[in-house]
C-alpha positions in Angstrom: -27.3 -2.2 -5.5 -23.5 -1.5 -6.1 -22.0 0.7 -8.9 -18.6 2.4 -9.4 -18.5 5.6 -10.5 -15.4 8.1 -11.4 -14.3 10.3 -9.1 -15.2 13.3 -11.6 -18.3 12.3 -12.6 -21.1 14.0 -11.4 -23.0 13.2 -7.9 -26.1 11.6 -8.4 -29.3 11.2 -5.7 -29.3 7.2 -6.0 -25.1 7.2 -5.5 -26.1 5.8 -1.9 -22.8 5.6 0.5 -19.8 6.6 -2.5 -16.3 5.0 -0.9 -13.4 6.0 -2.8 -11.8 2.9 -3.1 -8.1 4.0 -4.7 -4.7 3.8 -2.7 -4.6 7.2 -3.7 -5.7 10.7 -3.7 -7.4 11.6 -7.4 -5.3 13.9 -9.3 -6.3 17.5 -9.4 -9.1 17.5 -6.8 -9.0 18.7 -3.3 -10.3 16.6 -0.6 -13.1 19.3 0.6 -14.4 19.2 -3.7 -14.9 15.3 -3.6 -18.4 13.9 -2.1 -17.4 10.9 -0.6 -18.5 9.2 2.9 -16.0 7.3 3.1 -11.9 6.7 1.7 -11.5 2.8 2.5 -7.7 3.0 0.6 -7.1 -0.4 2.7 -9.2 -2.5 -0.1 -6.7 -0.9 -2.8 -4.5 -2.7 -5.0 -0.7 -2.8 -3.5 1.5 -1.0 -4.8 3.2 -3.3 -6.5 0.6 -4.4 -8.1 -1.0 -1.1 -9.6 2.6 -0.2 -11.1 2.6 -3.9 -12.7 -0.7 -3.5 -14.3 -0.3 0.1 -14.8 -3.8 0.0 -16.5 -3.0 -2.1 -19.5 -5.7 -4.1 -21.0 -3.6 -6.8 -22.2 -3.0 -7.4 -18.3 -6.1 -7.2 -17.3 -6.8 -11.3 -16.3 -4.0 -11.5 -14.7 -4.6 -8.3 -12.6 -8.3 -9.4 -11.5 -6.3 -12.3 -10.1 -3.7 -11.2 -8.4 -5.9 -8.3 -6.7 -8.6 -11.1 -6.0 -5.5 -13.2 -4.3 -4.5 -9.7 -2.6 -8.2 -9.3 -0.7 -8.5 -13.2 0.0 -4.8 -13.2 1.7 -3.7 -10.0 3.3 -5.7 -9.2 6.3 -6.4 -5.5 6.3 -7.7 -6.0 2.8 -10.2 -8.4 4.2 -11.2 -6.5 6.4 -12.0 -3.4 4.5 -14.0 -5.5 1.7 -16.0 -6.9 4.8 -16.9 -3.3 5.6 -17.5 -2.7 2.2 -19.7 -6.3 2.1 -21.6 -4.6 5.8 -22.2 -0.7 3.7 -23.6 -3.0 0.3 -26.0 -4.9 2.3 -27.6 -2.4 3.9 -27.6 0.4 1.7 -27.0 1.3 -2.1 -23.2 1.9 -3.0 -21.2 3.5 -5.2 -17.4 2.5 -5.3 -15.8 5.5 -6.8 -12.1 5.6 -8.7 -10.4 7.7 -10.7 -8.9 5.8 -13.4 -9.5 6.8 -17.2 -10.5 3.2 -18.0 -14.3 2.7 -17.0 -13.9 -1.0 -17.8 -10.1 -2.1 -16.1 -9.9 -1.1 -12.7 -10.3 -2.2 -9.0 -13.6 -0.8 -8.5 -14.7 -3.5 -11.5 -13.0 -6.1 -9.6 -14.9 -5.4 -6.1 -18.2 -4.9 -7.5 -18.0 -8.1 -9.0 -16.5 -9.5 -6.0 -19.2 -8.1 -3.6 -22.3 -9.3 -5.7 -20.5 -12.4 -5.7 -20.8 -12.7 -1.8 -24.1 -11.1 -1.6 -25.8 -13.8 -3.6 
């Protein structure tokens, strides 16, 4: 099972492994205040890329493709979503982000991307 999750929502039992899955830190929040196992910022959008979108809606196709094109192509991507892939198939996880939009942002993308390759 694999859910995101904001970083400010609240902890939950069945959260399984929580990666934080964001080039950067979450605003406002120290590190020893956030439960996570693991910060995997490698699987991260570029930089480039998360100015670009810059969390518009109206961008949002054209983001899930690019990123998708970021984690087939550059190789430390790949290899953090195959650690992500080996932490999904053995245990529930929660890939956790801090962007205000629940529905347009990278931890969308890899959740679909990883129940995709666990089929």
């Amino acid at each position: 099972m694999i859910k995101t999750k904001r970083v400010y929502d609240e902890v939950e039992k069945d959260d399984g492994i929580r990666v934080l899955v964001d080039r950067l830190w979450p605003r406002g929040i120290k590190k020893e205040e956030v439960k996570i196992d693991l910060w995997l910022k490698e699987v991260a959008p570029s930089i480039e890329l998360r100015k670009w979108f810059s969390h518009e809606p109206s961008r949002w196709k054209e983001f899930c493709k690019r990123y998708k094109e970021e984690l087939r192509m550059d190789e430390e991507k790949k290899i953090a979503l195959s650690e992500l892939t080996k932490i999904a198939t053995r245990k529930k996880l929660t890939l956790i982000y801090s962007a205000k939009d629940k529905e347009h942002n990278n931890a969308v993308v890899l959740k679909k991307l990883l129940e995709n390759l666990l089929k």
